[in-house]
C-alpha positions as CSV (number, residue, x, y, z in Angstrom):
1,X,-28.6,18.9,18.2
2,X,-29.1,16.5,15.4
3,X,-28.2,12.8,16.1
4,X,-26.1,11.1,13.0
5,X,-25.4,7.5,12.8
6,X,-22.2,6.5,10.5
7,X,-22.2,2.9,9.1
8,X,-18.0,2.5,8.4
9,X,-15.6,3.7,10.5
10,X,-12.9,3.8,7.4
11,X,-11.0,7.4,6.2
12,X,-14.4,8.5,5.3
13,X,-16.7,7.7,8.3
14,X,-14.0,9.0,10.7
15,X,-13.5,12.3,9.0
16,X,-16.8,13.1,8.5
17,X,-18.0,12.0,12.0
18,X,-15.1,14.4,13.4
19,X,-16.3,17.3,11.3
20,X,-20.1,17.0,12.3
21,X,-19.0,16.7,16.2
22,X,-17.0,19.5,16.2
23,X,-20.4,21.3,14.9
24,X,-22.1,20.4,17.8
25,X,-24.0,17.2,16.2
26,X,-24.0,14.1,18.4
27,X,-22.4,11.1,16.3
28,X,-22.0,7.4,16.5
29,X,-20.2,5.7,14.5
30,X,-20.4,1.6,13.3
31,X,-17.0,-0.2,12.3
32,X,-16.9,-4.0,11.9
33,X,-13.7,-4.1,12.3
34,X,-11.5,-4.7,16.2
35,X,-10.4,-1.4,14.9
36,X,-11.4,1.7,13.3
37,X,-9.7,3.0,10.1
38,X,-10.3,1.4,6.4
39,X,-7.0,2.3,4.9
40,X,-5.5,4.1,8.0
41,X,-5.6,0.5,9.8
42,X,-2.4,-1.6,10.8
43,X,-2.0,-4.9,11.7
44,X,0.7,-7.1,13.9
45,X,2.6,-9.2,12.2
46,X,6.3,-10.9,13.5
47,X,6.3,-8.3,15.6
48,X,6.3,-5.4,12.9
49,X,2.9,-3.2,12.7
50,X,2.4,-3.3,8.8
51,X,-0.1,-0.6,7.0
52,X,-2.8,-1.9,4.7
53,X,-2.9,1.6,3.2
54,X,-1.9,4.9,3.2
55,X,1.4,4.2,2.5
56,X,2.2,7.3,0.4
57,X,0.7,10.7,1.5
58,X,0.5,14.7,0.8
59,X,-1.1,17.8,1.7
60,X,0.7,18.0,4.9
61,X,3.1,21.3,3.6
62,X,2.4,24.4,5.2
63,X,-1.7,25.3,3.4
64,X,-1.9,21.9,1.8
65,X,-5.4,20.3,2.5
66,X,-4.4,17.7,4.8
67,X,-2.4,20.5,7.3
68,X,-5.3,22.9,6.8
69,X,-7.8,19.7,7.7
70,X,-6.4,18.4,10.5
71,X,-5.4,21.6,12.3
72,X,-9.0,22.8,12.1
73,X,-10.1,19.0,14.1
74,X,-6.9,19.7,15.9
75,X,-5.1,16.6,15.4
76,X,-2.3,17.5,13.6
77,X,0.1,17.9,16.8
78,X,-0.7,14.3,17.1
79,X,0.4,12.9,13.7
80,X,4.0,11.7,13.1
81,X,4.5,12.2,9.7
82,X,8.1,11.5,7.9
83,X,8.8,13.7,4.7
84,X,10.5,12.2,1.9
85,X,13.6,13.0,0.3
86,X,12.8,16.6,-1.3
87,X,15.9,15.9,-4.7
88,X,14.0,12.3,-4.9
89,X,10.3,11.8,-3.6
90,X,10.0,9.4,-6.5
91,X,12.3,6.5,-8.2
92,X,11.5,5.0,-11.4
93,X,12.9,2.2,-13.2
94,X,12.1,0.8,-16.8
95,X,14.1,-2.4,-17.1
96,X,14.3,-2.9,-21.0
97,X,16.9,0.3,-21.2
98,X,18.2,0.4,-17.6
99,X,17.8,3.5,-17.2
100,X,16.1,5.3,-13.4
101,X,14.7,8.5,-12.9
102,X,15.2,10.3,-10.0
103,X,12.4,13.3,-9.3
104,X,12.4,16.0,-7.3
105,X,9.5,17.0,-5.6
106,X,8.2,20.4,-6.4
107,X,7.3,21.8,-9.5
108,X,10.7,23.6,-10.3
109,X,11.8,19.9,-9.3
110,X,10.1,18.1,-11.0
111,X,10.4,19.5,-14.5
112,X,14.3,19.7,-13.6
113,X,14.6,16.3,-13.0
114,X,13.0,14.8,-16.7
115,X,14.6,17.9,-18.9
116,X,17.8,16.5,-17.3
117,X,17.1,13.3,-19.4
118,X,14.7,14.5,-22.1
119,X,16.3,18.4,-22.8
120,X,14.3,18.8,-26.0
121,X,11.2,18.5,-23.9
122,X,12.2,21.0,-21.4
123,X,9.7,23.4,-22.8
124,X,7.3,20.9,-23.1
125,X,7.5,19.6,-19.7
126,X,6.6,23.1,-18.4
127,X,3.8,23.2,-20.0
128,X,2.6,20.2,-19.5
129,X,2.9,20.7,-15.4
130,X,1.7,24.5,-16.0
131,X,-1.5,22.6,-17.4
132,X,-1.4,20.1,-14.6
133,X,-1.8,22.9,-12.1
134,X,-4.7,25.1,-14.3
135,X,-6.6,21.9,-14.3
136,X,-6.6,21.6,-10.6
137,X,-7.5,25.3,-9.9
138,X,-10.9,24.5,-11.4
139,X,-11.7,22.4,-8.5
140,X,-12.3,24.8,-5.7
141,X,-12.7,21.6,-3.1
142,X,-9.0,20.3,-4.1
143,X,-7.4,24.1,-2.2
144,X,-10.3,24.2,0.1
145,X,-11.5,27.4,-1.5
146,X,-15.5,28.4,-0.9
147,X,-17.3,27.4,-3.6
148,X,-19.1,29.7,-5.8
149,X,-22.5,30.3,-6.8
150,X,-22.1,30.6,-10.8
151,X,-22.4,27.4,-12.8
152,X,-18.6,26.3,-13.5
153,X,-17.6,25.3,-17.1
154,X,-14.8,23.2,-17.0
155,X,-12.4,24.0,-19.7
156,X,-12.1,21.1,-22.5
157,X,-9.0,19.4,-21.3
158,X,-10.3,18.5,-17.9
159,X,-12.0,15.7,-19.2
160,X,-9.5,14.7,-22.1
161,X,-7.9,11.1,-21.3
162,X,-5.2,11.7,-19.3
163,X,-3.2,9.9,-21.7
164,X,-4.1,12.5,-24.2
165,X,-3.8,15.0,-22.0
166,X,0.1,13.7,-21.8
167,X,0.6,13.7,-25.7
168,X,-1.3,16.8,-26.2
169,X,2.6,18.4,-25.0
170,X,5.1,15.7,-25.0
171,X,6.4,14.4,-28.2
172,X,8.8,11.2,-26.6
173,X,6.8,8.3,-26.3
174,X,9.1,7.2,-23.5
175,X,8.5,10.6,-21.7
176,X,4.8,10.2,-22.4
177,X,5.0,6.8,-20.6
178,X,6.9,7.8,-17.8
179,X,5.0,11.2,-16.5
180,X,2.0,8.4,-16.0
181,X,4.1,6.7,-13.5
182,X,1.7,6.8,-10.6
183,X,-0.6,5.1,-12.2
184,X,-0.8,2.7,-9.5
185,X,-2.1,5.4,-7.4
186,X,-5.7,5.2,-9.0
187,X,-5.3,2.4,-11.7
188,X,-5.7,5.1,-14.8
189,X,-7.1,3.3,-18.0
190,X,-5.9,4.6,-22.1
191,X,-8.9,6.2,-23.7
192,X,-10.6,6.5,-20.4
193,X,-9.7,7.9,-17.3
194,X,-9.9,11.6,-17.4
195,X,-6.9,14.1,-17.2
196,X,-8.4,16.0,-14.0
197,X,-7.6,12.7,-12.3
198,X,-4.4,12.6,-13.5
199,X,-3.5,15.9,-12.7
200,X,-5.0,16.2,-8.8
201,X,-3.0,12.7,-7.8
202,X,-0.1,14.3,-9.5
203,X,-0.3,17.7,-7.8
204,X,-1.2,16.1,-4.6
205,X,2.0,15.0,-4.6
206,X,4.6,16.8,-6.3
207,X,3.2,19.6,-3.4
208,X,5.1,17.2,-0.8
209,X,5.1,13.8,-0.3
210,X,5.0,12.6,3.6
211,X,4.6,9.1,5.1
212,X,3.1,8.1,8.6
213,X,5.7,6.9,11.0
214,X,5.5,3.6,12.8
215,X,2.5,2.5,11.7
216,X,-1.2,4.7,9.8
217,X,-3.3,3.6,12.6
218,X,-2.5,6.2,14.4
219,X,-4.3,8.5,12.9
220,X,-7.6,7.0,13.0
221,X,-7.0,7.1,16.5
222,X,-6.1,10.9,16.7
223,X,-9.5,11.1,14.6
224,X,-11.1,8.7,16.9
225,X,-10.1,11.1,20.3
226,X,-11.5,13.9,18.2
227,X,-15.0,12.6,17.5
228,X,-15.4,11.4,21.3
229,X,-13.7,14.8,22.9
230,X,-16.8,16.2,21.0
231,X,-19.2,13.7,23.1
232,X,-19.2,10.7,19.8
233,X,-18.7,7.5,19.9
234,X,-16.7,5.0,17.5
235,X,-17.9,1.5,18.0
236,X,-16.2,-1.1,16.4
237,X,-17.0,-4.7,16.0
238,X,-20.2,-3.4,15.3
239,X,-21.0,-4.9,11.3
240,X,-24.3,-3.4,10.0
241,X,-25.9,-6.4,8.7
242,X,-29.4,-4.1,7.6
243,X,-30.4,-1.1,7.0
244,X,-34.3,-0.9,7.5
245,X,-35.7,1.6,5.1
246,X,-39.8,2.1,4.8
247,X,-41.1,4.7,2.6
248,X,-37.9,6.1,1.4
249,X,-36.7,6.8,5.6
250,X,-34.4,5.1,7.4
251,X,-36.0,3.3,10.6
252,X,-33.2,1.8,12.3
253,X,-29.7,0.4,11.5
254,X,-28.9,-3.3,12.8
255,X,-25.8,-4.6,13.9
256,X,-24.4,-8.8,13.9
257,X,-25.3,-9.0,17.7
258,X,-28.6,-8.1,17.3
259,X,-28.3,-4.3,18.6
260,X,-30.8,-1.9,16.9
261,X,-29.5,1.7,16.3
262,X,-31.3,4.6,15.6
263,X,-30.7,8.3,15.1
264,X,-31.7,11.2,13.2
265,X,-30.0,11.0,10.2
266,X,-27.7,7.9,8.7
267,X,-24.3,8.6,6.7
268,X,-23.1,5.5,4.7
269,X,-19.4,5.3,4.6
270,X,-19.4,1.7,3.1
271,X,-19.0,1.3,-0.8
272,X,-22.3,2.0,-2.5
273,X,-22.9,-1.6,-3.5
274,X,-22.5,-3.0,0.0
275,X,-25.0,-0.4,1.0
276,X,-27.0,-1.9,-1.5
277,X,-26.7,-5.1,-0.1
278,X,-27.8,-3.8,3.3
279,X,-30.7,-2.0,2.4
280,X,-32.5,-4.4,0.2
281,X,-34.5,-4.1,-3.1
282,X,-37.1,-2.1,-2.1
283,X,-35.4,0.8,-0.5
284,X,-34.2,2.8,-3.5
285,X,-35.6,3.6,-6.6
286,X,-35.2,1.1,-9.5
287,X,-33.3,3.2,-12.1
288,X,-31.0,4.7,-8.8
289,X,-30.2,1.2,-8.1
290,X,-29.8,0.0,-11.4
291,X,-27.2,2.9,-12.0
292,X,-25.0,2.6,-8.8
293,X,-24.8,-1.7,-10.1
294,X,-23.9,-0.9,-13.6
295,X,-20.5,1.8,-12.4
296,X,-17.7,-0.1,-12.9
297,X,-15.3,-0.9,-10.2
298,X,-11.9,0.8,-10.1
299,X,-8.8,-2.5,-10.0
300,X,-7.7,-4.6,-7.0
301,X,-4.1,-5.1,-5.6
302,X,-1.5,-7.7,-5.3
303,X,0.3,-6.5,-1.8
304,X,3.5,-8.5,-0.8
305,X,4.5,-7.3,3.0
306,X,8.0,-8.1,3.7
307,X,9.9,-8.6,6.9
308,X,13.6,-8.1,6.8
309,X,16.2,-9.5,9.1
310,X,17.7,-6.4,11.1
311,X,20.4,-5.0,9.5
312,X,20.2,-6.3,5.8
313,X,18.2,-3.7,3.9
314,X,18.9,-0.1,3.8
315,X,16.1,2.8,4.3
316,X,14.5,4.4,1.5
317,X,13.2,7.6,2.0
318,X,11.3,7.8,-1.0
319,X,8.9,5.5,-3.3
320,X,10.3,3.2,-6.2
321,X,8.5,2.2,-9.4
322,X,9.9,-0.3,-11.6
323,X,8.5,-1.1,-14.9
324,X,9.9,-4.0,-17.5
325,X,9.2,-1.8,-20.7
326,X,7.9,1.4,-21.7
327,X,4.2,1.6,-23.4
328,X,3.0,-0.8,-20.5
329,X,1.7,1.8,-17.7
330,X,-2.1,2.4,-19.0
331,X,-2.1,-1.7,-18.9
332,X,-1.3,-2.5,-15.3
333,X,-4.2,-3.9,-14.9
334,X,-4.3,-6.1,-17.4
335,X,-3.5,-10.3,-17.0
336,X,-1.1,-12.4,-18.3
337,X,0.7,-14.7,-16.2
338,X,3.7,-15.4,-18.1
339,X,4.6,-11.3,-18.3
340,X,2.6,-10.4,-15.1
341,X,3.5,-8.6,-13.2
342,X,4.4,-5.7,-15.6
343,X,5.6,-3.1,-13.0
344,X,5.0,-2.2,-10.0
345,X,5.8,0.4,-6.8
346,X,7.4,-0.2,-3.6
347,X,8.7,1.5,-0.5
348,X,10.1,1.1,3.0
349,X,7.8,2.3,5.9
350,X,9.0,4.5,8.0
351,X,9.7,3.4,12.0
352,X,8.3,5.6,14.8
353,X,12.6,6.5,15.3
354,X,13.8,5.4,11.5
355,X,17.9,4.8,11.4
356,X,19.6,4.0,8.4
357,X,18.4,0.2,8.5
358,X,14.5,-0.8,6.6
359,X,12.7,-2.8,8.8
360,X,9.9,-4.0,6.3
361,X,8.7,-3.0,2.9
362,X,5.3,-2.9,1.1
363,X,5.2,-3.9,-2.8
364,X,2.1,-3.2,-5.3
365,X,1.0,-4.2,-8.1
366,X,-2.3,-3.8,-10.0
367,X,-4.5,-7.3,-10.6
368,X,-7.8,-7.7,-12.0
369,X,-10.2,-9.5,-9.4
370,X,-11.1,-12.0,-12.4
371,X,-7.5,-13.8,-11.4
372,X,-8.6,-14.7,-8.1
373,X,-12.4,-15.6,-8.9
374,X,-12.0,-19.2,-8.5
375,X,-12.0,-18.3,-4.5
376,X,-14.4,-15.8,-4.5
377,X,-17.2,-17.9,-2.2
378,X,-13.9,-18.6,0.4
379,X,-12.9,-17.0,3.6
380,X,-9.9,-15.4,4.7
381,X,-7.6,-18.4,6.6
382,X,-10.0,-21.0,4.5
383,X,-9.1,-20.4,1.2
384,X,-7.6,-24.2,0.1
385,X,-4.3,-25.5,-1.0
386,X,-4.4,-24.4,-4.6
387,X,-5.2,-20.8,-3.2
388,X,-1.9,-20.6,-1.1
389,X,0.0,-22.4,-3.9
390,X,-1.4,-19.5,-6.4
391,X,-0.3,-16.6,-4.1
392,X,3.4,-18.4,-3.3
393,X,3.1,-18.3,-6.9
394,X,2.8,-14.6,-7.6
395,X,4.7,-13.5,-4.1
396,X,8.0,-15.3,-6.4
397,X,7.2,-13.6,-9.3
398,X,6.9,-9.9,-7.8
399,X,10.3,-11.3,-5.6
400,X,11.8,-12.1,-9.0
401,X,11.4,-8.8,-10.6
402,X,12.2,-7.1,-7.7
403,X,15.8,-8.7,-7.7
404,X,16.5,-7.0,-10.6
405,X,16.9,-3.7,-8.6
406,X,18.3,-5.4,-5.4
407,X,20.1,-9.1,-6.1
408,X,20.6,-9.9,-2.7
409,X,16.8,-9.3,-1.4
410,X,15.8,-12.6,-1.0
411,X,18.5,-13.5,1.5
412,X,17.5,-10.4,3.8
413,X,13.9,-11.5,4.2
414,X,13.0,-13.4,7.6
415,X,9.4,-13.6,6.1
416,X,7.3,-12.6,3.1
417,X,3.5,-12.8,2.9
418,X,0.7,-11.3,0.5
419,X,-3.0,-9.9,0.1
420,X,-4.9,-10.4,-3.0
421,X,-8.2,-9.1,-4.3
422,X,-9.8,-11.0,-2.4
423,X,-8.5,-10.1,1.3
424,X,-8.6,-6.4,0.3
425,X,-12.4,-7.7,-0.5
426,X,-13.3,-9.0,2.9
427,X,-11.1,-6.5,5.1
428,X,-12.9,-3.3,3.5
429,X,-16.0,-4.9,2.5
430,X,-14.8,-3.5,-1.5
431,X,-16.9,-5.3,-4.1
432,X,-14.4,-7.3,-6.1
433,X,-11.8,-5.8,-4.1
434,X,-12.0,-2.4,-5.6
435,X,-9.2,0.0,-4.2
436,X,-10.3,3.0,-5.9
437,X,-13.9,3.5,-6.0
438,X,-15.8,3.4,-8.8
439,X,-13.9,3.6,-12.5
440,X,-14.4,7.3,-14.0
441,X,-14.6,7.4,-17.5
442,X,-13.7,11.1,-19.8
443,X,-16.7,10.3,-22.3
444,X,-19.1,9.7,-19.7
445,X,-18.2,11.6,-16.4
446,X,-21.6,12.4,-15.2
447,X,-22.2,8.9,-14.5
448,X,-20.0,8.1,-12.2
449,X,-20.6,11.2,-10.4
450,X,-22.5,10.0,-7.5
451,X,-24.3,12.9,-5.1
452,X,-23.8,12.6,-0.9
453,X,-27.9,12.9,-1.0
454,X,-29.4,9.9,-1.9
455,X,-33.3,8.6,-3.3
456,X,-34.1,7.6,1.0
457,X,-34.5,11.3,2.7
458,X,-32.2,10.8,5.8
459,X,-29.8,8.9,4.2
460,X,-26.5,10.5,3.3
461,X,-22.9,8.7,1.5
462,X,-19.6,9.7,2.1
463,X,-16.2,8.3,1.3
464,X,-14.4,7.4,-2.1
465,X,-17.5,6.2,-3.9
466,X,-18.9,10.0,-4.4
467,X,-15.6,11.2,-5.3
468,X,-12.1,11.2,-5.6
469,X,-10.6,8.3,-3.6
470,X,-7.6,7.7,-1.1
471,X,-6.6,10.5,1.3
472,X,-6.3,12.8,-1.3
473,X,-10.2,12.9,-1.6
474,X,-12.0,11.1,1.1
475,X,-11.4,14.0,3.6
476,X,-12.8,16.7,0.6
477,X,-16.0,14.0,0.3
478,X,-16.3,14.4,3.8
479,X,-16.5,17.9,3.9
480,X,-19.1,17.7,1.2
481,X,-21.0,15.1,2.8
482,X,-21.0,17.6,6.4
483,X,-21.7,20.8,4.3
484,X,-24.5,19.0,3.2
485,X,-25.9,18.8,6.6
486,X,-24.3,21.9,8.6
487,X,-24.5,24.4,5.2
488,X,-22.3,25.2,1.8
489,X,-18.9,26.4,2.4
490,X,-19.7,26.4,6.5
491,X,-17.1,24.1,7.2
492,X,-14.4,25.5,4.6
493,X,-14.5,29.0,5.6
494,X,-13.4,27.9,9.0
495,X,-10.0,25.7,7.7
């Protein structure tokens, strides 16, 4: 029996640690923060628990990845999970005409729902999801399949831009602008993020959408009674602060109080530059390091958390986009104050027993970490006058666009408060506040293909940095990062 040591108890520490314990590996595994999580975690605030992530999820049908995942670590049982409205799992809103879209989940839905407002597309639109779907069957991983032996040629649109991959069957530019409209879900660039992107957040969903009720957290914790029912630990306000690597082997990990760990084998779970960071120069190879620094980083988040007076806001069982004009959604990203921000989602979290009544919602918006730079050397709490003025700022301009849909939201909020780039930054330890891993780009995908086995022998990554990101793909990583270790296809013959 091996001994692994995770540094990051986020979505991807946690899932691989519980895959590797229920092999019969002994695992440890080091969060900084008071709890374990990443993206899963929640936090108090007025009295409401308030996600920092994971606000939107799928795979949890009957087969889907998630269901298959976490009935094999046997924590599904555990997991309170809230479907979304199956006629509308998604809203979406472009201001300049008025008009809304309402689509159904499913793919039957979903065409339904735009040929009802673009019938000379009808055909189109079928093909276009029919191509969706044929570009995620060439990833074994995304339906848990065992993967083959052969070499696998991807066909030529999975790494078109996804905005290509739209016009390549749609005609309507508004139609072409609207089928991108989860963009926010992995900040998709024109010209460069590539189609197979696209098309795995877009099956992930239409599949069925689900949300966690009362609060993520609790399933890092169902993770978190898996690892240690297998005889792991999770230990958390335990920061790595170095990584001691001589000739290309890690010695021994060290944590802020001092405490050095040691073990067999060493799985990052932190983003590949902090790991950097804790390593040092001379652990890696030049040209390895020099290629992880040069990736670039995926966009940051604007994230307004609202509290509403009891009573005053109705439930919504599904997730709203709203957009001021159409041609804008491959720019989210982009900066200008006087127009920002362009669009955005929004959603009401699901309580533990939801009635007909919101008690919070959760709005976000893309934003370049350039807009926040200023602050970059401050801590959370510390951040100066002309910080908080800034982010009042911005929480009354999201506020502003979003009483366009509802007038009368301002006067149901008890309290209203925000994250920027650079919380997101601190609280993950994301370079530049990140939220999506590194940035893939169509014309050069093999470079931002990082492998689980690195230049140091026992050292390992896992989560969104060699892969897809969110909890679409950090529980696939995982199993790529334990298969590594316990054998190909060992762990997915067994889901």
């Amino acid at each position: 029996m091996q001994h692994f040591l995770i540094i990051g108890g986020g979505l991807g520490g946690l899932f691989t640690a519980a895959f590797l314990a229920k092999e019969g590996h002994r695992v440890t595994v080091l969060e900084k923060n008071a709890i374990a999580g990443g993206g899963l975690q929640s936090f108090p605030r007025y009295g409401r628990l308030f996600d920092t992530g994971m606000h939107v999820v799928g795979g949890f049908h009957e087969g889907g990845s998630l269901h298959r995942i976490c009935r094999y670590l046997g924590i599904l049982d555990a997991l309170r999970l809230h479907p979304v409205d199956t006629d509308c799992m998604d809203e979406i809103t472009y201001l300049s005409d008025g008009t809304t879209y309402r689509i159904a989940g499913g793919r039957e839905g979903f065409v339904e729902s735009w040929a009802r407002h673009f019938p000379q597309e009808r055909g189109a639109l079928q093909a276009y999801v029919d191509a969706l779907y044929a570009l995620t069957e060439e990833l074994d991983a995304f339906y848990l399949r065992p993967a083959g032996e052969e070499l696998f040629q991807h066909s030529e649109p999975f790494l078109w831009a996804a905005d290509r991959f739209i016009a390549h069957y749609i005609t309507d530019p508004r139609l072409r602008d609207a089928l991108a409209y989860m963009n926010p879900m992995y900040g998709g660039v024109a010209g460069e993020t590539p189609a197979f992107v696209h098309a795995l957040i877009s099956v992930f969903y239409l599949e069925g959408t689900t949300r966690f009720a009362g609060g993520s957290v609790h399933m890092a914790e169902a993770l978190t009674r898996c690892i240690e029912s297998h005889g792991g630990r999770v230990l958390t306000r335990a920061e790595v602060v170095r990584i001691a690597v001589e000739e290309r082997e890690v010695r021994w990990v060290e944590t802020r109080d001092g405490t050095r760990h040691t073990a067999d084998c060493y799985i990052s779970a932190v983003h590949a530059h902090e790991l950097l960071r804790l390593v040092g120069e001379g652990a890696f190879p030049k040209a390895y390091r020099r290629r992880l620094l040069d990736l670039p980083m995926s966009p940051s988040l604007f994230c307004v958390y609202i509290d509403f007076k009891p009573e005053t806001f109705p439930y919504i069982n599904h997730t709203c986009y709203v957009q001021r004009d159409y041609g804008r959604l491959w720019q989210l990203a982009d900066y200008d104050e006087s127009r920002w921000p362009e669009g955005f989602l929004y959603m009401t979290p699901p309580e533990a027993e939801q009635g007909p009544w919101a008690g919070q919602m959760i709005v976000n918006t893309l934003l370049p970490y350039e807009v926040v730079k200023a602050w970059e050397d401050t801590t959370t709490g510390r951040r100066g006058a002309d910080y908080e003025h800034w982010k009042q700022r911005h929480i009354d301009r999201v506020l502003d666009l979003l009483e366009t849909r509802h007038p009368d939201i301002r006067h149901a909020i008890r309290h209203v408060f925000a994250a920027s780039p650079l919380t997101i930054r601190d609280f993950y330890h994301a370079p530049r506040g990140s939220m999506y891993g590194f940035s893939k780009n169509c014309h050069d995908i093999v470079r931002s293909q990082v492998p689980v086995v690195t230049k140091v022998r026992n050292l390992l990554l896992t989560g969104q940095c060699v892969g897809l990101h969110g909890i679409c793909g950090v529980p696939l990583n995982a199993i790529t990062t334990a298969e590594a270790i316990v054998g190909r296809n060992t762990i997915v013959r067994r889901l």
